[in-house]
N, CA and C atoms as a LAMMPS dump frame, in Angstrom:
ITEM: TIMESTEP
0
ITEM: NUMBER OF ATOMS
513
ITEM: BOX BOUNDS ff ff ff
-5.0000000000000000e+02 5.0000000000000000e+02
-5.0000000000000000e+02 5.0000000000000000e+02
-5.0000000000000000e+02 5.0000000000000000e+02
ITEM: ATOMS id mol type element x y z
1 1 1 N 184.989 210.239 -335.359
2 1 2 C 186.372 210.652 -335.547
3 1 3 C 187.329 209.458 -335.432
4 2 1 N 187.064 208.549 -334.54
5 2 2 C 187.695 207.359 -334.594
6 2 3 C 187.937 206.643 -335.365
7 3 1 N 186.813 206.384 -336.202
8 3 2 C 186.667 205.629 -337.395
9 3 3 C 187.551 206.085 -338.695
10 4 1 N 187.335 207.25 -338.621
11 4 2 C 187.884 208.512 -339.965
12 4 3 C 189.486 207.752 -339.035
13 5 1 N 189.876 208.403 -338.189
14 5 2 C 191.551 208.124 -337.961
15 5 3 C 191.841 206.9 -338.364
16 6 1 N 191.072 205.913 -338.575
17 6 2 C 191.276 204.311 -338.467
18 6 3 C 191.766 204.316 -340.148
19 7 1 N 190.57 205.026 -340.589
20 7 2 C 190.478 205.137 -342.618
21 7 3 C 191.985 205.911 -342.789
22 8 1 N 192.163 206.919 -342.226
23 8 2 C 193.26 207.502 -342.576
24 8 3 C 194.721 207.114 -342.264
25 9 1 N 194.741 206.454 -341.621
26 9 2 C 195.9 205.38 -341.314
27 9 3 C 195.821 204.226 -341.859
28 10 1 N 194.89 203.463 -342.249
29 10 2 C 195.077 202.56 -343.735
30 10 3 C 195.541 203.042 -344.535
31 11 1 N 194.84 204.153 -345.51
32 11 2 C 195.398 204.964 -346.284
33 11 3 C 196.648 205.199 -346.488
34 12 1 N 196.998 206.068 -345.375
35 12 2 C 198.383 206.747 -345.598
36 12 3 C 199.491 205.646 -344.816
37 13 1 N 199.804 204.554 -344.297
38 13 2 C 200.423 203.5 -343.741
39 13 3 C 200.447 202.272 -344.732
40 14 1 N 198.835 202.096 -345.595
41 14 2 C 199.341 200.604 -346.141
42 14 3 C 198.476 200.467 -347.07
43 15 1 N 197.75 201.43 -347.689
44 15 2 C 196.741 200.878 -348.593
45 15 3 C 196.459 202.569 -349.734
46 16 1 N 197.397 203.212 -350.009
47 16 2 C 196.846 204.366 -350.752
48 16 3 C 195.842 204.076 -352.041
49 17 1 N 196.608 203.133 -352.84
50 17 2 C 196.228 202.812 -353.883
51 17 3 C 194.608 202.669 -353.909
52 18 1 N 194.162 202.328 -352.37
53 18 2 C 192.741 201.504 -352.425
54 18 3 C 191.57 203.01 -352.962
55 19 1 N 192.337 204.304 -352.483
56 19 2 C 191.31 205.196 -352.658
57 19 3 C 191.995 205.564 -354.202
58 20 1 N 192.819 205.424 -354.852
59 20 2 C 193.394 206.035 -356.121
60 20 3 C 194.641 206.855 -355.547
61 21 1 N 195.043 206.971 -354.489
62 21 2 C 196.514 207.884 -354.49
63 21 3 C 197.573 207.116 -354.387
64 22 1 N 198.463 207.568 -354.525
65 22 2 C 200.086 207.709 -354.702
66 22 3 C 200.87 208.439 -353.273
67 23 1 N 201.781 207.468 -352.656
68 23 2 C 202.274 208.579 -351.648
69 23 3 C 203.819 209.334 -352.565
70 24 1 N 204.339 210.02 -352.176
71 24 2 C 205.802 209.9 -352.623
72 24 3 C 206.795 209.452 -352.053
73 25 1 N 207.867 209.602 -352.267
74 25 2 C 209.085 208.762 -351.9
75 25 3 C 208.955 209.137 -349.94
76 26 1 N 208.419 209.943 -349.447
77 26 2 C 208.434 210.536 -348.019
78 26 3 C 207.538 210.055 -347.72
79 27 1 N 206.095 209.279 -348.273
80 27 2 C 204.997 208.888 -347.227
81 27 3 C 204.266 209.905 -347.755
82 28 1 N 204.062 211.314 -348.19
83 28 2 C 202.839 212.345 -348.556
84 28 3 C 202.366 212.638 -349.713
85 29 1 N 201.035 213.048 -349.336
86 29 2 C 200.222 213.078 -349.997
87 29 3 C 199.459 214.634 -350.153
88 30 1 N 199.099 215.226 -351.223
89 30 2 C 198.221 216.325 -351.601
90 30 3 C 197.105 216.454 -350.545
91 31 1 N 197.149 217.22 -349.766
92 31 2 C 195.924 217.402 -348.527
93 31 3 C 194.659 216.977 -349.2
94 32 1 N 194.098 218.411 -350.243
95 32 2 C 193.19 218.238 -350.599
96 32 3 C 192.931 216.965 -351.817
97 33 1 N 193.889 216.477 -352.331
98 33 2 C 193.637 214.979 -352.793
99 33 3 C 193.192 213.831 -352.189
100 34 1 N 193.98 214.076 -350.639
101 34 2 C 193.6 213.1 -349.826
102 34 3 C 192.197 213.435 -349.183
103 35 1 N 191.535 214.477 -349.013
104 35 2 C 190.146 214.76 -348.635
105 35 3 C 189.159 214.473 -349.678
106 36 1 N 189.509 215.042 -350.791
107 36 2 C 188.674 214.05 -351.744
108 36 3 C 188.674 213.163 -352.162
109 37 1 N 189.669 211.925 -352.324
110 37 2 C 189.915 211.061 -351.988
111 37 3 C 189.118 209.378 -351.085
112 38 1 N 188.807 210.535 -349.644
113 38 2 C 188.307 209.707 -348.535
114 38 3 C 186.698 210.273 -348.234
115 39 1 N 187.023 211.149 -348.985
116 39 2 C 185.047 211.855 -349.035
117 39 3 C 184.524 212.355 -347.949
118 40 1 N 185.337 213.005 -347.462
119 40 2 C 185.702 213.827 -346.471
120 40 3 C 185.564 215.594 -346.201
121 41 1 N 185.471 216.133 -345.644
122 41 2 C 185.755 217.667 -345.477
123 41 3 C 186.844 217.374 -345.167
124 42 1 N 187.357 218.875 -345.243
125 42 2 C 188.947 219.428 -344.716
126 42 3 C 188.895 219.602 -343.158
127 43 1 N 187.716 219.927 -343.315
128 43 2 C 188.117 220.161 -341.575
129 43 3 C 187.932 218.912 -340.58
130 44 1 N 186.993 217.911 -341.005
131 44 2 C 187.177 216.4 -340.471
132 44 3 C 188.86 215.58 -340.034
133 45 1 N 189.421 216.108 -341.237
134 45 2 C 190.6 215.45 -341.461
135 45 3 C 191.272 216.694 -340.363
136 46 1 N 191.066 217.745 -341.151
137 46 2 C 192.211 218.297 -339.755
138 46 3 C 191.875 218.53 -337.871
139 47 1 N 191.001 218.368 -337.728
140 47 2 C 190.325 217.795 -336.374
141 47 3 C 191.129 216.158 -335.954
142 48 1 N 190.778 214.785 -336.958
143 48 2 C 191.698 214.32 -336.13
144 48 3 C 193.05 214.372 -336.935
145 49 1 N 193.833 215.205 -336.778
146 49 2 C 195.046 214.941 -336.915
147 49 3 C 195.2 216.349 -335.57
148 50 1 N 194.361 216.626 -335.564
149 50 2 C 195.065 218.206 -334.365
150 50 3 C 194.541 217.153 -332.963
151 51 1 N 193.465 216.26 -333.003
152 51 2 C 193.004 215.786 -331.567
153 51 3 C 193.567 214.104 -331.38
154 52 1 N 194.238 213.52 -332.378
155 52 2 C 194.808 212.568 -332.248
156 52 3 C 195.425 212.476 -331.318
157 53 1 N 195.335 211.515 -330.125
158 53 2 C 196.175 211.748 -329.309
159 53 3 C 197.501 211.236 -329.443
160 54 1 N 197.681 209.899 -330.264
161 54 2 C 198.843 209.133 -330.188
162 54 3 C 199.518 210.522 -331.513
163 55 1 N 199.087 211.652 -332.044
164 55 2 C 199.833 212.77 -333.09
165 55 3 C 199.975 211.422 -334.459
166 56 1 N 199.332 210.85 -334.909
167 56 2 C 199.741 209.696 -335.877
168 56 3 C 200.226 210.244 -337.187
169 57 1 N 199.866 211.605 -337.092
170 57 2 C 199.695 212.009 -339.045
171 57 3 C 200.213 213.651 -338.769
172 58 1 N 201.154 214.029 -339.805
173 58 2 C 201.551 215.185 -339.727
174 58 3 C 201.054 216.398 -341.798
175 59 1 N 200.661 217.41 -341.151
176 59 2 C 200.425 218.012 -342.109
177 59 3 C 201.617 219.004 -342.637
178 60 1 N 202.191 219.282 -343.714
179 60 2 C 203.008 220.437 -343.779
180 60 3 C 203.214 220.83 -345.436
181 61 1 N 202.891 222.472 -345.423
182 61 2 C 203.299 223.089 -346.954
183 61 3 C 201.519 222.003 -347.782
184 62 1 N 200.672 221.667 -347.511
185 62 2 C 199.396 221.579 -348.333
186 62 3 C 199.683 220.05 -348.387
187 63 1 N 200.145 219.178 -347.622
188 63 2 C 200.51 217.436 -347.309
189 63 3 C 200.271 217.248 -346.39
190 64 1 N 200.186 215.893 -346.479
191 64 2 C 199.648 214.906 -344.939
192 64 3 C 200.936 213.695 -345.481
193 65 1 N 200.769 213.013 -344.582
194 65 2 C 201.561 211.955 -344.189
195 65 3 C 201.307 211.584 -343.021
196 66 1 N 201.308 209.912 -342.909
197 66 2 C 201.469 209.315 -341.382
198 66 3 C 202.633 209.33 -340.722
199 67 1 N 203.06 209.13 -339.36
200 67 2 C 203.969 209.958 -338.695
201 67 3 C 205.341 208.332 -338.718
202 68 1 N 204.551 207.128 -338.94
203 68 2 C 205.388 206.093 -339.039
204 68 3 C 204.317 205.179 -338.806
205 69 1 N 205.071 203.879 -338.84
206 69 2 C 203.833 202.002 -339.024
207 69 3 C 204.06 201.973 -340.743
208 70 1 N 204.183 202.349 -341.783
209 70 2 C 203.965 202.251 -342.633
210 70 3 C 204.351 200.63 -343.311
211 71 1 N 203.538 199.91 -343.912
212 71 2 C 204.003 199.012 -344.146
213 71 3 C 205.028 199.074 -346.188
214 72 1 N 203.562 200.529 -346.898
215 72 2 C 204.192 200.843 -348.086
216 72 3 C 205.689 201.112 -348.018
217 73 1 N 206.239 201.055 -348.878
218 73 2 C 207.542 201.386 -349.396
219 73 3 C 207.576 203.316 -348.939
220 74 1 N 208.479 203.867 -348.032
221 74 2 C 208.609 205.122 -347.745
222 74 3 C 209.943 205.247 -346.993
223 75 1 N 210.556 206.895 -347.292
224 75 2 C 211.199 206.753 -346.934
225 75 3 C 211.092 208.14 -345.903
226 76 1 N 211.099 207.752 -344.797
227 76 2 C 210.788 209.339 -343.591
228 76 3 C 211.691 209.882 -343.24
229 77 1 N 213.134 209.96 -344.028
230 77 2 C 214.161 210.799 -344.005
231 77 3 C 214.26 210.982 -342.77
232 78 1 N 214.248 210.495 -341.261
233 78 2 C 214.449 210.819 -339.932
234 78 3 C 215.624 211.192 -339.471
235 79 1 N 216.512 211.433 -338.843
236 79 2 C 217.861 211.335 -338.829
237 79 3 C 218.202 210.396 -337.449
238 80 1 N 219.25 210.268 -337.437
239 80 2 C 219.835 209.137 -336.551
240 80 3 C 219.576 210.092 -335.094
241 81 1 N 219.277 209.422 -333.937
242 81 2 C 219.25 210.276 -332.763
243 81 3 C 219.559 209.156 -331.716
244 82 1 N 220.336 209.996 -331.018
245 82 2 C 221.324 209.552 -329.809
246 82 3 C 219.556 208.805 -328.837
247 83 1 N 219.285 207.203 -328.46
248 83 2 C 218.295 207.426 -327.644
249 83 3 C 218.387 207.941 -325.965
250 84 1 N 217.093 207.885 -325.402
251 84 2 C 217.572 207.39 -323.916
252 84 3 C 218.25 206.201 -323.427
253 85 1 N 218.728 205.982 -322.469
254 85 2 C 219.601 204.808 -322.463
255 85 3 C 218.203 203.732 -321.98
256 86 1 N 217.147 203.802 -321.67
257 86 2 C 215.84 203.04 -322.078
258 86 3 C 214.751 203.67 -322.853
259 87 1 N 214.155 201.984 -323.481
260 87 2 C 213.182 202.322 -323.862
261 87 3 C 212.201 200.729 -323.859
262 88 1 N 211.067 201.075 -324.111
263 88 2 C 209.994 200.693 -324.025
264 88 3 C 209.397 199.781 -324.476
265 89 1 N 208.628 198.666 -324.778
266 89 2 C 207.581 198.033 -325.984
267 89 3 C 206.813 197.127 -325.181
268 90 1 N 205.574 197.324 -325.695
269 90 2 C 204.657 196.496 -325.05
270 90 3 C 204.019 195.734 -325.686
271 91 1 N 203.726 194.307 -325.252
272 91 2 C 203.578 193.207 -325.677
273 91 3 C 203.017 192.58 -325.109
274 92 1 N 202.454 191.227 -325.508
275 92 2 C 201.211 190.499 -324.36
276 92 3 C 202.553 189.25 -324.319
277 93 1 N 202.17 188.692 -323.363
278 93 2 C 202.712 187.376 -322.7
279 93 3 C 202.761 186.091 -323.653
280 94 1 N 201.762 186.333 -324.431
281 94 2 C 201.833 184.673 -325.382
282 94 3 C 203.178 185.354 -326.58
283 95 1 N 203.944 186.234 -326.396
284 95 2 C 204.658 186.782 -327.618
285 95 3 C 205.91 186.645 -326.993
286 96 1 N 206.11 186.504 -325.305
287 96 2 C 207.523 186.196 -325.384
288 96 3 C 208.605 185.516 -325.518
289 97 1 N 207.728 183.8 -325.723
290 97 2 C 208.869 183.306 -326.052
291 97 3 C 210.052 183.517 -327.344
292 98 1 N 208.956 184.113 -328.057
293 98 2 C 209.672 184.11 -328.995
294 98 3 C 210.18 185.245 -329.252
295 99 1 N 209.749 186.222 -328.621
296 99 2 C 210.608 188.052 -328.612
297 99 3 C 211.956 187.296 -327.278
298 100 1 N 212.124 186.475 -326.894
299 100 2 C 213.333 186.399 -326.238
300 100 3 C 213.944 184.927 -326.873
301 101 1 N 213.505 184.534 -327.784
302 101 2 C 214.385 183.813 -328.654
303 101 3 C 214.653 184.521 -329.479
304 102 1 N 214 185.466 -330.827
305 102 2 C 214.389 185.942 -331.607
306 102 3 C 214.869 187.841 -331.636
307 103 1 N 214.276 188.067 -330.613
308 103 2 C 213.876 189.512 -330.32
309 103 3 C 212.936 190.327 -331.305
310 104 1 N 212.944 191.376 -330.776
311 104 2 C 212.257 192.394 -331.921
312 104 3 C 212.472 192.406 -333.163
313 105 1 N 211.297 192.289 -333.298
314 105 2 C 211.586 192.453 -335.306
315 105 3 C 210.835 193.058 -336.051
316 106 1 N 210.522 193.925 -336.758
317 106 2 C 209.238 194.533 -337.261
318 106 3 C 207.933 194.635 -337.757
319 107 1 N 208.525 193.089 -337.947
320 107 2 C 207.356 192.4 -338.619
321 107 3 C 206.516 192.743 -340.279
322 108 1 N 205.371 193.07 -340.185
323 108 2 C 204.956 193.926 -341.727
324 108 3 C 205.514 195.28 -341.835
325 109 1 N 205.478 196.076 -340.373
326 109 2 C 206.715 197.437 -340.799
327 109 3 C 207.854 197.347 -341.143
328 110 1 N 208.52 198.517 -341.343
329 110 2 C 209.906 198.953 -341.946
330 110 3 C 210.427 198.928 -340.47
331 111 1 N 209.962 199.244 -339.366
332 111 2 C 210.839 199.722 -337.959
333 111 3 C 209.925 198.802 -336.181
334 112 1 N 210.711 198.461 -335.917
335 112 2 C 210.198 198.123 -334.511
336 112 3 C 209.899 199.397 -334.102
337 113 1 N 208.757 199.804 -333.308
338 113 2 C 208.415 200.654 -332.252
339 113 3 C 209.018 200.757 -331.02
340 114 1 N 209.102 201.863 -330.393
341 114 2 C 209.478 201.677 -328.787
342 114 3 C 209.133 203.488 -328.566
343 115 1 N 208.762 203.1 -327.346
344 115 2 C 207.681 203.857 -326.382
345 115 3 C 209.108 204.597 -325.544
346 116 1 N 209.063 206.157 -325.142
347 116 2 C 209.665 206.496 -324.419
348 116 3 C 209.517 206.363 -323.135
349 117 1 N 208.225 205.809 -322.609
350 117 2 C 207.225 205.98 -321.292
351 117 3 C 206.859 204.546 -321.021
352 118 1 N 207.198 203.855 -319.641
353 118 2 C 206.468 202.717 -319.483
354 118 3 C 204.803 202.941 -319.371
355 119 1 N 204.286 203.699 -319.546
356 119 2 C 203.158 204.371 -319.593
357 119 3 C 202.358 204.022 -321.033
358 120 1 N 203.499 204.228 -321.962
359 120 2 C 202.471 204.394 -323.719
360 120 3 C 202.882 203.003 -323.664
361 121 1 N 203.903 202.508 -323.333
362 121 2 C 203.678 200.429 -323.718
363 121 3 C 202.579 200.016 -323.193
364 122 1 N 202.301 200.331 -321.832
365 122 2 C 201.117 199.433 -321.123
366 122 3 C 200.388 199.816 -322.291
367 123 1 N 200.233 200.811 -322.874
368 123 2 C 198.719 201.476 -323.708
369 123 3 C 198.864 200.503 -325.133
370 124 1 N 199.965 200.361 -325.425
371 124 2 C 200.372 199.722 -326.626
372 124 3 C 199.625 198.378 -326.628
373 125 1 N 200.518 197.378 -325.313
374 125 2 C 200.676 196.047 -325.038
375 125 3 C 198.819 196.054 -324.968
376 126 1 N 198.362 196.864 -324.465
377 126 2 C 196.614 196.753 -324.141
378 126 3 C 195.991 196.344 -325.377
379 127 1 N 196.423 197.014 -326.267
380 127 2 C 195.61 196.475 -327.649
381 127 3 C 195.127 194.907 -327.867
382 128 1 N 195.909 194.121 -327.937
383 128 2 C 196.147 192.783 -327.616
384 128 3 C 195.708 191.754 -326.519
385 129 1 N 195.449 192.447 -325.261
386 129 2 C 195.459 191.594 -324.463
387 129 3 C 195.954 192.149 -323.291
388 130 1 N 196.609 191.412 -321.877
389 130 2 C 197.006 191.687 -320.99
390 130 3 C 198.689 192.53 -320.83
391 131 1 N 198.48 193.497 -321.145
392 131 2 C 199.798 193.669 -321.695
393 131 3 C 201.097 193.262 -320.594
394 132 1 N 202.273 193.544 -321.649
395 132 2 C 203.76 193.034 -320.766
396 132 3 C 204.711 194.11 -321.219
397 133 1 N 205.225 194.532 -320.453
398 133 2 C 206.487 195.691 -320.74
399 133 3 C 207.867 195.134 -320.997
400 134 1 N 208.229 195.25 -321.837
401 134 2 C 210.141 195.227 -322.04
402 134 3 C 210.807 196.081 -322.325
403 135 1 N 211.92 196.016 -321.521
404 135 2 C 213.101 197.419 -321.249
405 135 3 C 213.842 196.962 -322.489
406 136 1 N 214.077 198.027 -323.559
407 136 2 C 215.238 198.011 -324.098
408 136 3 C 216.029 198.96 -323.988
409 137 1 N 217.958 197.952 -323.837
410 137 2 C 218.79 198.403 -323.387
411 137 3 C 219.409 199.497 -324.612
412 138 1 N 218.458 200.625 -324.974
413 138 2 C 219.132 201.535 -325.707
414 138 3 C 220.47 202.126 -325.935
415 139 1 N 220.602 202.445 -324.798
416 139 2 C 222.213 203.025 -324.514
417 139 3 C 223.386 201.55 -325.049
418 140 1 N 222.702 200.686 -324.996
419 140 2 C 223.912 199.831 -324.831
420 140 3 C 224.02 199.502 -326.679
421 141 1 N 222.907 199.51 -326.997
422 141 2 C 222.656 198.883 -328.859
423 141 3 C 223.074 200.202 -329.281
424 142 1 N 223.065 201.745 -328.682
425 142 2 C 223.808 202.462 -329.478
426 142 3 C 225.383 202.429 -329.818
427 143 1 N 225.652 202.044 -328.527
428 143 2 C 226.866 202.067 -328.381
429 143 3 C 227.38 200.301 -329.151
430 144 1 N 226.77 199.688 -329.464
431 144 2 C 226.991 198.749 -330.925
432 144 3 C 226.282 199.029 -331.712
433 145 1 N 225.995 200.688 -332.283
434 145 2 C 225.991 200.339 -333.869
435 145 3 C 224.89 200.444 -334.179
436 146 1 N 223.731 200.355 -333.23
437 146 2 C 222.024 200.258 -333.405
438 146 3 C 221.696 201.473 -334.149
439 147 1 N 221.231 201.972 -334.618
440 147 2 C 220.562 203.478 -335.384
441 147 3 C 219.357 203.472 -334.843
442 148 1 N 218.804 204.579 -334.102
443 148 2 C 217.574 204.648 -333.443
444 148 3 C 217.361 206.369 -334.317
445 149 1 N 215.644 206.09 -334.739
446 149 2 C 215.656 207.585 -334.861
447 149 3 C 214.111 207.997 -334.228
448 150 1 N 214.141 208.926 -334.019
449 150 2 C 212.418 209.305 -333.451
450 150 3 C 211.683 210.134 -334.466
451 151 1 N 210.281 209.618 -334.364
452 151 2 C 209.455 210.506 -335.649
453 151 3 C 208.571 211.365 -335.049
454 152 1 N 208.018 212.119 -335.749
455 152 2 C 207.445 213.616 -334.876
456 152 3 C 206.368 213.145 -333.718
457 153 1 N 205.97 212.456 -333.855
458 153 2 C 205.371 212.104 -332.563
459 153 3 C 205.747 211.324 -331.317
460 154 1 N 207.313 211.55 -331.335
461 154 2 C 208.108 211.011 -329.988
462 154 3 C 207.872 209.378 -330.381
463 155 1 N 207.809 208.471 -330.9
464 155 2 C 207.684 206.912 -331.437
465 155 3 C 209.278 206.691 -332.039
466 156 1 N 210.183 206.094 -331.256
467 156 2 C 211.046 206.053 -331.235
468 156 3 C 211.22 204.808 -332.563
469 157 1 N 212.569 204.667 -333.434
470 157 2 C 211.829 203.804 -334.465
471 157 3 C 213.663 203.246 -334.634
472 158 1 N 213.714 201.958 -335.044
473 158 2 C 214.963 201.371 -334.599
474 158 3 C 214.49 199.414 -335.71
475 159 1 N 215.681 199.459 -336.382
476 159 2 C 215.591 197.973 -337.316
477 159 3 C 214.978 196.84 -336.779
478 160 1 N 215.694 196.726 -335.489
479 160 2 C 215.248 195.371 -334.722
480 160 3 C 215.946 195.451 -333.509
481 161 1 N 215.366 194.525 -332.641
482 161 2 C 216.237 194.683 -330.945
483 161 3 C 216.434 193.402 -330.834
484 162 1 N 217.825 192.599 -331.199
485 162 2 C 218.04 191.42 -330.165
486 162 3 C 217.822 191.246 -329.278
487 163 1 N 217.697 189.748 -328.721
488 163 2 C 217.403 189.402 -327.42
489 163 3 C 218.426 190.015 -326.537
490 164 1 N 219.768 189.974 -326.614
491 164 2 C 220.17 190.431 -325.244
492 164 3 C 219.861 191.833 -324.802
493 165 1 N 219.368 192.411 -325.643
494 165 2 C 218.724 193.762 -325.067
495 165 3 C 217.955 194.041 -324.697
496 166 1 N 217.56 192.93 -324.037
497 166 2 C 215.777 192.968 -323.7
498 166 3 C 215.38 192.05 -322.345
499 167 1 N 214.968 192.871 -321.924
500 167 2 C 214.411 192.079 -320.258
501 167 3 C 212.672 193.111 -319.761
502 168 1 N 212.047 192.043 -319.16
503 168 2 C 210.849 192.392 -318.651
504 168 3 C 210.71 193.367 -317.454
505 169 1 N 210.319 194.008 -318.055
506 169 2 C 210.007 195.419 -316.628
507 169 3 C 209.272 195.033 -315.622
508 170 1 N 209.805 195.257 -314.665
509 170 2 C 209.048 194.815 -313.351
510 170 3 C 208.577 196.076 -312.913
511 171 1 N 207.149 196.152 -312.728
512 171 2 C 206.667 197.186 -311.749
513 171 3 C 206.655 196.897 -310.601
């Protein structure tokens, strides 16, 4: 199942074309296109998207779509949402000089990430290495102008975070 989630998030995040699909202007795709597609059963695919834990991929009306990361051209119609006045991102230590010279930036995505939970950064920052937590000062980038929106799986999603909004969480 791991593996299949791994295929299906290439897919639907950065590579449709590789199996023959098309997303549309939203990121989705024909369920059963995308099961035949990946050579798959239906019920494989909907197992991990119901046991996913990080929720990565949403089904609705006979579509799938990934929930956000996308590097393709999409547009996830989210709407603007007021954040918490923190939030989250986790990162390893060889990345800060330059996340506090340049700050957050998205890099191959459309959106910086941020974690509602100092909890899902550690999980994040782990991927990588020894992870490192940074507080961003949400409340304060809303209140200049920042647009933060959240996608169905609570992954809070925002252009970029300057440095002054950003300091290391101390546990």
């Amino acid at each position: 199942m791991i593996r299949l989630s791994k295929r299906m998030s290439k897919v639907l995040r950065h590579e449709p074309e590789r199996v023959g699909l098309t997303l549309d202007a939203a990121g989705w795709v024909d369920l059963d296109d995308f099961v035949r597609a990946l050579g798959v059963s239906r019920a494989q695919v909907l197992e991990v998207v119901a046991d996913n834990d990080k929720q990565r991929f949403a089904i609705e009306d006979g579509r799938i779509r990934a929930n956000q990361g996308h590097t393709v051209e999409v547009s996830l119609d989210l709407p603007v949402t007021e954040p918490p006045a923190e939030l989250y991102h986790g990162t390893v230590g060889r990345s800060l000089p330059d996340i506090f010279r340049d700050g957050l930036r998205p890099m191959a995505r459309h959106d910086v990430h941020l974690s509602a939970s100092v909890e899902t950064a550690v999980r994040v920052g782990s991927r990588r290495g020894k992870p490192v937590v940074l507080v961003v000062d949400a409340a304060a980038m809303a209140a200049d102008g920042h647009e933060f929106r959240v996608s169905a799986n609570g992954v809070w999603l925002v252009a970029a975070v300057p440095p002054n909004y950003l300091r290391e969480h101390v546990s």
